[in-house]
N, CA, C and O atoms as a GROMACS GRO file, in nm:
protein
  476
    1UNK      N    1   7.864   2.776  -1.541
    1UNK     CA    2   7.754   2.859  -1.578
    1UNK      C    3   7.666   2.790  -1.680
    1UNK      O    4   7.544   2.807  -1.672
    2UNK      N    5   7.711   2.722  -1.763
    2UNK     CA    6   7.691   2.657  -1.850
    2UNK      C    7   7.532   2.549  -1.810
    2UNK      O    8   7.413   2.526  -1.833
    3UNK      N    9   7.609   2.528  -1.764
    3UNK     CA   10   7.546   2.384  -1.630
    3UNK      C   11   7.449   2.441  -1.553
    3UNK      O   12   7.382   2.361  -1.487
    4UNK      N   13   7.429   2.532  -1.545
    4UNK     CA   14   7.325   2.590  -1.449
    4UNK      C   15   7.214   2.631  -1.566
    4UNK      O   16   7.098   2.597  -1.541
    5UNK      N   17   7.232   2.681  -1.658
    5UNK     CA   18   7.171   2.710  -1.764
    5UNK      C   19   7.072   2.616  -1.858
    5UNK      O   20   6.966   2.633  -1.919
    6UNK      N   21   7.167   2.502  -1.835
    6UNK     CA   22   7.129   2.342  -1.866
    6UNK      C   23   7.034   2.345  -1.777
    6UNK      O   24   6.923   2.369  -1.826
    7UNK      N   25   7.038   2.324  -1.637
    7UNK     CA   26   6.965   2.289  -1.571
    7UNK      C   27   6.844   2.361  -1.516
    7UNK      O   28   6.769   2.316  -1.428
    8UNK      N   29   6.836   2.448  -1.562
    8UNK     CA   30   6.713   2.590  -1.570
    8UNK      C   31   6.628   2.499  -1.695
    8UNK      O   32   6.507   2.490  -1.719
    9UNK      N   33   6.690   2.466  -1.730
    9UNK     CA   34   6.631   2.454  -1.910
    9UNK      C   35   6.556   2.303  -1.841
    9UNK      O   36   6.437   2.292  -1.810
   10UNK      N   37   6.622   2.238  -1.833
   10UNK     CA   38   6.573   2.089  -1.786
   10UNK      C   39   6.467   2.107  -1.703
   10UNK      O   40   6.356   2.062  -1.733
   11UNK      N   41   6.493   2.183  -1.578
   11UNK     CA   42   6.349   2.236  -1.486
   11UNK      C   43   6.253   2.314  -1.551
   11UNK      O   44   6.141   2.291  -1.504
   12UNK      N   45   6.253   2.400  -1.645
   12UNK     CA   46   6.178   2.462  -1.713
   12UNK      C   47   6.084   2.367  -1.772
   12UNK      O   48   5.962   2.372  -1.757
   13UNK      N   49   6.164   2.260  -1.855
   13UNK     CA   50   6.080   2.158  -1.930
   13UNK      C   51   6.018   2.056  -1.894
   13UNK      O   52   5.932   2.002  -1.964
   14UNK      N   53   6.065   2.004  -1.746
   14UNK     CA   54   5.991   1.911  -1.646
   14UNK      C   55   5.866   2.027  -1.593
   14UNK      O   56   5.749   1.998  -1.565
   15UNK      N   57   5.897   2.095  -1.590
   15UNK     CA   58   5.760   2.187  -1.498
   15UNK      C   59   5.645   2.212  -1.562
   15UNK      O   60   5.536   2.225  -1.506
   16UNK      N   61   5.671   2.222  -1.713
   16UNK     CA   62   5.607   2.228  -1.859
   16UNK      C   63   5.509   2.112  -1.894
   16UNK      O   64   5.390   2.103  -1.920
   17UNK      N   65   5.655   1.995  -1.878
   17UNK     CA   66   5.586   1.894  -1.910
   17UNK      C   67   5.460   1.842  -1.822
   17UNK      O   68   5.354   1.792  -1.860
   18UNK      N   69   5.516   1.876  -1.664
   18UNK     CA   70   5.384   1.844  -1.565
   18UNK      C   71   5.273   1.916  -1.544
   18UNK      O   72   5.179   1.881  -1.472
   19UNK      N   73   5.281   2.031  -1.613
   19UNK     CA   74   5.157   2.112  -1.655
   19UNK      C   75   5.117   2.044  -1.758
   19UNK      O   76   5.016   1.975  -1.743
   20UNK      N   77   5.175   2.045  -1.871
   20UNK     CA   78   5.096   1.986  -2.000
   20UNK      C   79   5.024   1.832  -1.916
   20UNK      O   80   4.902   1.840  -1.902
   21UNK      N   81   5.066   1.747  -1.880
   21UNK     CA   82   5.002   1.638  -1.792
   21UNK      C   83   4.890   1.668  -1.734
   21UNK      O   84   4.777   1.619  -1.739
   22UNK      N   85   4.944   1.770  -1.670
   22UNK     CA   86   4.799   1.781  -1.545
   22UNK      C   87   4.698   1.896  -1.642
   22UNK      O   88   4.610   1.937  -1.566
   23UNK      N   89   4.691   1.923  -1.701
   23UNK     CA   90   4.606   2.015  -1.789
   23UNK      C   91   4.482   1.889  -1.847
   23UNK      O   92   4.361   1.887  -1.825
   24UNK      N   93   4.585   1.771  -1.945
   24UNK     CA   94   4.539   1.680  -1.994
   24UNK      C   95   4.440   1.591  -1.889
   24UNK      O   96   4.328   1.550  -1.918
   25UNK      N   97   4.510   1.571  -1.763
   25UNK     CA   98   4.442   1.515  -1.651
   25UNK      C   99   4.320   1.578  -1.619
   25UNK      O  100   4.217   1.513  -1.633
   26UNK      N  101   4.312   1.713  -1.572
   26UNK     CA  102   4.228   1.742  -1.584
   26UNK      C  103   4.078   1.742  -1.672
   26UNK      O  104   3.964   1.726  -1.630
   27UNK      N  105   4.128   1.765  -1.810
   27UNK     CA  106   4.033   1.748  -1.914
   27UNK      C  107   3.995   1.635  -1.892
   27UNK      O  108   3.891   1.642  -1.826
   28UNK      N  109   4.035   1.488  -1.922
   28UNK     CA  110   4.001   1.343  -1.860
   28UNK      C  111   3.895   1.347  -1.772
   28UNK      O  112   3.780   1.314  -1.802
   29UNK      N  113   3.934   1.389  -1.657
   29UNK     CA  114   3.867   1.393  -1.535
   29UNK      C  115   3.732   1.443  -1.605
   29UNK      O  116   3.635   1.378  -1.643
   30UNK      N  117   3.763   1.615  -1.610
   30UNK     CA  118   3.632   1.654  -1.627
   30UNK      C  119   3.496   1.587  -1.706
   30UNK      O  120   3.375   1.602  -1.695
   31UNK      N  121   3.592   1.498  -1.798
   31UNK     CA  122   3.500   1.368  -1.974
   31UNK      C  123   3.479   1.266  -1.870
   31UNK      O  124   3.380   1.197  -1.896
   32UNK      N  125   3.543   1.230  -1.753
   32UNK     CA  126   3.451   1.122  -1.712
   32UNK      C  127   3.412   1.149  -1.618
   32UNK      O  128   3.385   1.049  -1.551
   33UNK      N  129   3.390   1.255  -1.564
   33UNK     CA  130   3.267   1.325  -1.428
   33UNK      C  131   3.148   1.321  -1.531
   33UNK      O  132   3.068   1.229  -1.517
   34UNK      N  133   3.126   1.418  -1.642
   34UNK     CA  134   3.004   1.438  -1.711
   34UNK      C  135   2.962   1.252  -1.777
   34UNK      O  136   2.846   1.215  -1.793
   35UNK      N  137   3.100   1.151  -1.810
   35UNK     CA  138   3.063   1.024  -1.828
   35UNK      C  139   2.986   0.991  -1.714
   35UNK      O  140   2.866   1.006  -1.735
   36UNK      N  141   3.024   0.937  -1.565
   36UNK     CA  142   2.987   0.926  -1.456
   36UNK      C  143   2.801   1.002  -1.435
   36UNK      O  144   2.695   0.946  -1.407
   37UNK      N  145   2.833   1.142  -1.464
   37UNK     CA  146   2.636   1.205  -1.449
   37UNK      C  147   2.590   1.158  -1.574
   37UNK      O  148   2.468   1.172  -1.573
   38UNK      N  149   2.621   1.118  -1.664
   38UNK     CA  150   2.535   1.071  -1.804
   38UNK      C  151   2.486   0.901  -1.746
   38UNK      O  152   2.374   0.852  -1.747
   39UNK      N  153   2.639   0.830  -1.693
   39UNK     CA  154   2.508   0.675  -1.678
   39UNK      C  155   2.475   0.697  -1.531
   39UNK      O  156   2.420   0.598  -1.481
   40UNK      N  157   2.492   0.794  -1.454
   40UNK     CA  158   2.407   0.816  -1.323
   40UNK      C  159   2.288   0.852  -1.387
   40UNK      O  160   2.202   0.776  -1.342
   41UNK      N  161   2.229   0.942  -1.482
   41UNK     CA  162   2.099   1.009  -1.511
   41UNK      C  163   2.036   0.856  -1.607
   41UNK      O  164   1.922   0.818  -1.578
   42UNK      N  165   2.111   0.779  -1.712
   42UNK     CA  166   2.036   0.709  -1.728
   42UNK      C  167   2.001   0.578  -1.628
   42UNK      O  168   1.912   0.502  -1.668
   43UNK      N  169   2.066   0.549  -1.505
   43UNK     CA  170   2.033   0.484  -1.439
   43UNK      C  171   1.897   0.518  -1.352
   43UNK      O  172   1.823   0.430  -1.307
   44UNK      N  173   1.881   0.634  -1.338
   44UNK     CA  174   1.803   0.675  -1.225
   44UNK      C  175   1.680   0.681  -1.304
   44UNK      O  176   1.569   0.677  -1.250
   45UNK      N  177   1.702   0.694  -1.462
   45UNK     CA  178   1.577   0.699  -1.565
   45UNK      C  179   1.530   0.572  -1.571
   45UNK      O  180   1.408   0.557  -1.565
   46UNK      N  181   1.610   0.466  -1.584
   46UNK     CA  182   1.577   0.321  -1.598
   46UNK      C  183   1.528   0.303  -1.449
   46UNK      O  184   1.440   0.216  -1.451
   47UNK      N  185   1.541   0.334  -1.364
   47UNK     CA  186   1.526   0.278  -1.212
   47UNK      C  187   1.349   0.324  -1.205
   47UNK      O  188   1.253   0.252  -1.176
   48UNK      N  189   1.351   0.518  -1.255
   48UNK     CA  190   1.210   0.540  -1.273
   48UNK      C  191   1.103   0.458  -1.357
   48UNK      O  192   0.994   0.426  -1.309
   49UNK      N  193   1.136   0.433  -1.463
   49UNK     CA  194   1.086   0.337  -1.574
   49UNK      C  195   1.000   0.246  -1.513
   49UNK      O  196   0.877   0.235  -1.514
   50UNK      N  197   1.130   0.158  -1.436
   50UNK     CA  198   1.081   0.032  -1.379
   50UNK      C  199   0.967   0.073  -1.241
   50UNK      O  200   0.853   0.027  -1.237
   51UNK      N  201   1.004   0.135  -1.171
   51UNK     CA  202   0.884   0.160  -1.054
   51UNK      C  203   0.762   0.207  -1.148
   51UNK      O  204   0.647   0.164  -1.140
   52UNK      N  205   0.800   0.286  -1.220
   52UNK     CA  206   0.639   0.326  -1.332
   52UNK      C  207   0.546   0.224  -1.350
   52UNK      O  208   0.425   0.219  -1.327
   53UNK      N  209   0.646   0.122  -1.407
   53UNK     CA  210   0.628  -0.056  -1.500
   53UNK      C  211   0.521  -0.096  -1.388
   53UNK      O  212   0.400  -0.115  -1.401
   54UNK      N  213   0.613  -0.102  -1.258
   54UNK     CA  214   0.552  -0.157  -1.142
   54UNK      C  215   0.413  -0.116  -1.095
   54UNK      O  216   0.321  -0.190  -1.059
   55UNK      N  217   0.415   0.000  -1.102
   55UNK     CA  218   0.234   0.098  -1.023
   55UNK      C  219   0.175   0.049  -1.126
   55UNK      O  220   0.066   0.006  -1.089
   56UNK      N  221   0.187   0.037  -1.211
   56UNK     CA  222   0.157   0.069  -1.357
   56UNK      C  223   0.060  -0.094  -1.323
   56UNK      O  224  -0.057  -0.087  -1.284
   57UNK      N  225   0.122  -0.217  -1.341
   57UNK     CA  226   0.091  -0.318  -1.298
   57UNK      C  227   0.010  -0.354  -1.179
   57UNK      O  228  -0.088  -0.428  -1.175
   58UNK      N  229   0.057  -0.298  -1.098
   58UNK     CA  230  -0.047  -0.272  -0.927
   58UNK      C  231  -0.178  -0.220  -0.982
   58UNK      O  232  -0.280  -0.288  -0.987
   59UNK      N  233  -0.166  -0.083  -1.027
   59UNK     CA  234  -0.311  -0.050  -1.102
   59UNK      C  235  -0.362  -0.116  -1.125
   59UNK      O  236  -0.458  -0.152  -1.057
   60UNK      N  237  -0.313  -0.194  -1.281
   60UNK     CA  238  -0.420  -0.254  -1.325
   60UNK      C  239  -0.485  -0.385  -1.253
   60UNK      O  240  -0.604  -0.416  -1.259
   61UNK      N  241  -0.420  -0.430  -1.209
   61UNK     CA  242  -0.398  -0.564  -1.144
   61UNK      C  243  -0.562  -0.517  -0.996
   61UNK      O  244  -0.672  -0.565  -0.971
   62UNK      N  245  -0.481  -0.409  -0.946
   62UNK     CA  246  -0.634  -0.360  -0.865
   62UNK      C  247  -0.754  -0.342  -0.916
   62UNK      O  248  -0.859  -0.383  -0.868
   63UNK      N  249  -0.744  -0.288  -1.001
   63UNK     CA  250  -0.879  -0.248  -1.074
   63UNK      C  251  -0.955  -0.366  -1.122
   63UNK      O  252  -1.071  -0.395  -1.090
   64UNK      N  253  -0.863  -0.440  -1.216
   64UNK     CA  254  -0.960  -0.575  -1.266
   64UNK      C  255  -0.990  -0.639  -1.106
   64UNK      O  256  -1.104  -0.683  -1.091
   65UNK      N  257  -0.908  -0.647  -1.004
   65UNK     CA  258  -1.015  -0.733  -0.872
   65UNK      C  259  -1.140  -0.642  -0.830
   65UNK      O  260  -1.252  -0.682  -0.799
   66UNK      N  261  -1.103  -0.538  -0.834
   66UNK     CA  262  -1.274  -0.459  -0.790
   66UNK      C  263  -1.373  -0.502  -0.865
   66UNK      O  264  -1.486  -0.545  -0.840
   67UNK      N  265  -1.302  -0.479  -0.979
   67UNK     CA  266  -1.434  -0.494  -1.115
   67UNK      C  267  -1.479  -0.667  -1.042
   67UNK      O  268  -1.588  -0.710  -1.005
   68UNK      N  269  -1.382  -0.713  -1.044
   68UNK     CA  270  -1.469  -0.870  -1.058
   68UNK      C  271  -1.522  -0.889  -0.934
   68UNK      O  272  -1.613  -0.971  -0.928
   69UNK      N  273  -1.480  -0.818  -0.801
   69UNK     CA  274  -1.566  -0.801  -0.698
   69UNK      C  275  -1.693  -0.770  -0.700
   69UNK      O  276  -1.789  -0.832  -0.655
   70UNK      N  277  -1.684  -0.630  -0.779
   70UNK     CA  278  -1.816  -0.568  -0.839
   70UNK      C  279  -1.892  -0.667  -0.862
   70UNK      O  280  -1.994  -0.691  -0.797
   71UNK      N  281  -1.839  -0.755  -0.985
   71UNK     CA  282  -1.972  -0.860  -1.047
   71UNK      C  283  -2.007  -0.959  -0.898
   71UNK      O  284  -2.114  -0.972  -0.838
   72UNK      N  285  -1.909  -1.003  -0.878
   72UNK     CA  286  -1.934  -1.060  -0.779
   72UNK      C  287  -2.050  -1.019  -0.643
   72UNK      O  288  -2.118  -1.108  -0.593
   73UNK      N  289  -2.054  -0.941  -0.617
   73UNK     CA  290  -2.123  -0.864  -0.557
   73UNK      C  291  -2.296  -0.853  -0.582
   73UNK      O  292  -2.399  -0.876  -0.519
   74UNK      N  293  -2.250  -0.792  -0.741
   74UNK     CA  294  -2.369  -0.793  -0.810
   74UNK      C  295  -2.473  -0.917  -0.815
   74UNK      O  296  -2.590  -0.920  -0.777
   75UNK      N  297  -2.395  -1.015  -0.873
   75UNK     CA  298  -2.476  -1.126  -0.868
   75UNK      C  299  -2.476  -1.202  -0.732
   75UNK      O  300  -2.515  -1.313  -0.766
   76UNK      N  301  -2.458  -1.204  -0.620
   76UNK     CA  302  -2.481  -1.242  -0.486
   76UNK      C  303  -2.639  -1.152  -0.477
   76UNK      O  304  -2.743  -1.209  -0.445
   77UNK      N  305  -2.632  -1.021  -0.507
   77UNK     CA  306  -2.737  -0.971  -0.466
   77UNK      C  307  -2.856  -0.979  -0.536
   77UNK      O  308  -2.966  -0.954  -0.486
   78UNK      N  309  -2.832  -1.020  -0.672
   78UNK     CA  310  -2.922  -1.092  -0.690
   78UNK      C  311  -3.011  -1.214  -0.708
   78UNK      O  312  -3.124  -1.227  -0.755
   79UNK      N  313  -2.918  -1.304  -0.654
   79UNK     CA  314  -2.958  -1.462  -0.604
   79UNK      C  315  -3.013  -1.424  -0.451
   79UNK      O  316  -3.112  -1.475  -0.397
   80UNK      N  317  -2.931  -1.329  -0.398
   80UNK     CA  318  -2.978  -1.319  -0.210
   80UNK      C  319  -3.159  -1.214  -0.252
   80UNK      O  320  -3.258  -1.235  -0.182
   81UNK      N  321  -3.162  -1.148  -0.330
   81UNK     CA  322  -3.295  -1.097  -0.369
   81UNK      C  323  -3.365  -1.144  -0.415
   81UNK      O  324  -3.476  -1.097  -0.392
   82UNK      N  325  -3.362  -1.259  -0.507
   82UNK     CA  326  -3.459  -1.367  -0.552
   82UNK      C  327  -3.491  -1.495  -0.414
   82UNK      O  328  -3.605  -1.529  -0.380
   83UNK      N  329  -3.406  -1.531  -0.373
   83UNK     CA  330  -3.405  -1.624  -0.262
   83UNK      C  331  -3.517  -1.541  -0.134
   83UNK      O  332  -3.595  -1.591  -0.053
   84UNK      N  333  -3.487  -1.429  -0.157
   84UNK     CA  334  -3.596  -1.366  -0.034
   84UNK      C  335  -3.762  -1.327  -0.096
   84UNK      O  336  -3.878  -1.330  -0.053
   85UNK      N  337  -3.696  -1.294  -0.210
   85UNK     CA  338  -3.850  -1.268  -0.216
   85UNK      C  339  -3.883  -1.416  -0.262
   85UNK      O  340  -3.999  -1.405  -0.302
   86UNK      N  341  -3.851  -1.530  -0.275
   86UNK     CA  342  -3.920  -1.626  -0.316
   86UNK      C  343  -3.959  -1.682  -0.166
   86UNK      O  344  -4.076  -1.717  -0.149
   87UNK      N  345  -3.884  -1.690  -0.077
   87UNK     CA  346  -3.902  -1.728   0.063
   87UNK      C  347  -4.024  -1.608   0.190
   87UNK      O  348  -4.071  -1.623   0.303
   88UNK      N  349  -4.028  -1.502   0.088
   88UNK     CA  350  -4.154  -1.427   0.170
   88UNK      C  351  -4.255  -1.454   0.060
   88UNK      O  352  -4.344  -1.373   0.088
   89UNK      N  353  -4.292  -1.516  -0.042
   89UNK     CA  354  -4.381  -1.576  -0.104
   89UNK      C  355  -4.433  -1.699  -0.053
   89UNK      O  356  -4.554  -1.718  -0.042
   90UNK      N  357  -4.362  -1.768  -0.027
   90UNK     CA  358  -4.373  -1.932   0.047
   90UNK      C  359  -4.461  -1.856   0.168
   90UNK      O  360  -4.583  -1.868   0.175
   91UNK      N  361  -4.387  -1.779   0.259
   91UNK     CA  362  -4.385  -1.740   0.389
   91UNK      C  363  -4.570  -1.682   0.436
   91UNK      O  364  -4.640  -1.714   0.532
   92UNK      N  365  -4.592  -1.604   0.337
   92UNK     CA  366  -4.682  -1.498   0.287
   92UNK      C  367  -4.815  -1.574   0.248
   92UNK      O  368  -4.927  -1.536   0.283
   93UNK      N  369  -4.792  -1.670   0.183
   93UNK     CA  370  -4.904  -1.740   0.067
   93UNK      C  371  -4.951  -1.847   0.153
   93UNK      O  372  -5.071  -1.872   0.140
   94UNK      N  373  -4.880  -1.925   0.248
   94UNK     CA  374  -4.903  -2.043   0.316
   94UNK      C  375  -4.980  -2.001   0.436
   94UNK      O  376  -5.087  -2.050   0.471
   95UNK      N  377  -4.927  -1.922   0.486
   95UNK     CA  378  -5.008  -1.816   0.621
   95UNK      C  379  -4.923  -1.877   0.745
   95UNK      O  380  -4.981  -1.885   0.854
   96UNK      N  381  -4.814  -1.911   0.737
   96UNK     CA  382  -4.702  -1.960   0.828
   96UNK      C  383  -4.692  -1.859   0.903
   96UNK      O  384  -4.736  -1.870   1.018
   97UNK      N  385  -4.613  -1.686   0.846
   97UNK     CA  386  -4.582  -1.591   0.868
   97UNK      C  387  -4.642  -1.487   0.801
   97UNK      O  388  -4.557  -1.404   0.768
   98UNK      N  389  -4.745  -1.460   0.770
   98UNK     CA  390  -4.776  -1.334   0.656
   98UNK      C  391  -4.678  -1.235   0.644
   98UNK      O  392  -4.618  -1.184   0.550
   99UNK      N  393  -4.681  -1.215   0.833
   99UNK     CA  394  -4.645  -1.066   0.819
   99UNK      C  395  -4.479  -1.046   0.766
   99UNK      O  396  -4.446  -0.958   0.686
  100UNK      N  397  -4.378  -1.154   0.833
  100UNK     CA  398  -4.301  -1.204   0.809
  100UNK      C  399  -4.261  -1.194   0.648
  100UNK      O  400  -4.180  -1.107   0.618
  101UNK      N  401  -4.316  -1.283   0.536
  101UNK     CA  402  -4.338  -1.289   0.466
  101UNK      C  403  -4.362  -1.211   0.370
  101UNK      O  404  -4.339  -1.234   0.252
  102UNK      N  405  -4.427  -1.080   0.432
  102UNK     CA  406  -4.428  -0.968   0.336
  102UNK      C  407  -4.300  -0.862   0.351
  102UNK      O  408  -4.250  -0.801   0.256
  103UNK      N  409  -4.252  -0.851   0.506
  103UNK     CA  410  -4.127  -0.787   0.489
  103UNK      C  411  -4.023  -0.832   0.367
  103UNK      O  412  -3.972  -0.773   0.272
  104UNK      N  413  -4.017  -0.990   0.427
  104UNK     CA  414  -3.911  -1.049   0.316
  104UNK      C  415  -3.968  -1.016   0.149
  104UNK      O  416  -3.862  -1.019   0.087
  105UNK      N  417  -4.046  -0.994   0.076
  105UNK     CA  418  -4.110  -0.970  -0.005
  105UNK      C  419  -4.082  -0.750  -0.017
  105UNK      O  420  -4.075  -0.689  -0.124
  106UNK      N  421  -4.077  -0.717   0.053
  106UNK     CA  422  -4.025  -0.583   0.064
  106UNK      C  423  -3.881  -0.595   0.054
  106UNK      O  424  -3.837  -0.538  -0.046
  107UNK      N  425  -3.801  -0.646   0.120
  107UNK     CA  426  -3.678  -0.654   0.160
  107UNK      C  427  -3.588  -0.662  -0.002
  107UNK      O  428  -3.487  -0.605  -0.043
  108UNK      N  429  -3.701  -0.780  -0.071
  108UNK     CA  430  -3.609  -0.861  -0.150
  108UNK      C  431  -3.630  -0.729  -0.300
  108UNK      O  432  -3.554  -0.729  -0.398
  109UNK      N  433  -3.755  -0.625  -0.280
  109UNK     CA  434  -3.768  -0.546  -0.381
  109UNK      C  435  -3.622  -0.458  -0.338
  109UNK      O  436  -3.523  -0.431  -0.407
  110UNK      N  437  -3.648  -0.433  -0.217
  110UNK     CA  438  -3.563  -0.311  -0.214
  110UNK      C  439  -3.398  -0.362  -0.275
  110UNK      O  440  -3.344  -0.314  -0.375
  111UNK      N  441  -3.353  -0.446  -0.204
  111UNK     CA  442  -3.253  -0.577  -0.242
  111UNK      C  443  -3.206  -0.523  -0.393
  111UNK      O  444  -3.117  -0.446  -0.429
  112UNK      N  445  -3.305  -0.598  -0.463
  112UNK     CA  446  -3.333  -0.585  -0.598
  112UNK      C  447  -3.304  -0.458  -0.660
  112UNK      O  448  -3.212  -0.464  -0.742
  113UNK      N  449  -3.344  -0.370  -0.648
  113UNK     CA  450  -3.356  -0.212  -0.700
  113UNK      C  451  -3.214  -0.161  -0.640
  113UNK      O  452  -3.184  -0.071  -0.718
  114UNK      N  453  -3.131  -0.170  -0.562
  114UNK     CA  454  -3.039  -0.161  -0.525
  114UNK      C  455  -2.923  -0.215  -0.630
  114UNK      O  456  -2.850  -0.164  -0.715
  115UNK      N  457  -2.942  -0.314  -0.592
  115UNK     CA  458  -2.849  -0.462  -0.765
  115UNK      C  459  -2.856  -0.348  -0.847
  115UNK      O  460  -2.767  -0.264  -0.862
  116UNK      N  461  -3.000  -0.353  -0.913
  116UNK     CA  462  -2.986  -0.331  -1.034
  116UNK      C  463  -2.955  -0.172  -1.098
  116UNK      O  464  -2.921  -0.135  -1.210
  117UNK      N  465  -2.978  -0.118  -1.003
  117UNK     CA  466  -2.968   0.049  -1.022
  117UNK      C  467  -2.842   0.095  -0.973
  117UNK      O  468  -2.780   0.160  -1.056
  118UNK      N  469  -2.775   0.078  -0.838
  118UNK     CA  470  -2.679   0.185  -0.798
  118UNK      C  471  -2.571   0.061  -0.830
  118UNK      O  472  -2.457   0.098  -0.860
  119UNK      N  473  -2.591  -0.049  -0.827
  119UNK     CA  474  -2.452  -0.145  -0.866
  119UNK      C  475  -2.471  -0.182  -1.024
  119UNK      O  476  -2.386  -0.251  -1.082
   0.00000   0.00000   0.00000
């Protein structure tokens, strides 16, 4: 009887003990699930960061080529507007082409006023 009593006691305290374990296990677990979503959230923050970094760079990187397109642009149109109206002056004055000559001389105002106003 004795012995059985013992051994109630012994199972009692193994069953105890593997609760107290798995209680502790648990808690663990649960500290490194919320570890696990803490460097999942700062990873996915750093991952956002960097694509930000990136547009961020694309932007600007686009914008300064328009702009310098822009100038670019700008001043084509006005070498291609001086070049015409100087060539419907030649054209115009010599009596080669008058009529000729005065379009290009129209052309190169309108040209011009264009450049300088809407660009």
């Amino acid at each position: 009887m004795l012995s059985k009593v013992i051994t109630v006691l012994v199972l009692v305290l193994m069953v105890v003990t593997v609760m107290c374990y798995a209680a502790e296990g648990t808690q663990n677990q649960q500290q490194s699930q919320t570890t696990q979503e803490t460097k999942l959230n700062d990873l996915a923050e750093k991952v956002s960061n960097v694509v930000d970094s990136m547009f961020t760079a694309v932007e600007t990187a686009l914008s300064h080529f328009f702009k310098k397109l822009l100038d670019l642009i700008k001043a084509v149109a006005k070498v291609a507007s001086m070049a015409l109206g100087a060539l419907g002056v030649v054209l115009w004055s010599t009596g080669w082409s008058p009529y000729r000559g005065k379009q290009l001389m129209f052309a190169a105002l309108i040209l011009a006023a264009l450049s300088f106003l809407v660009l």
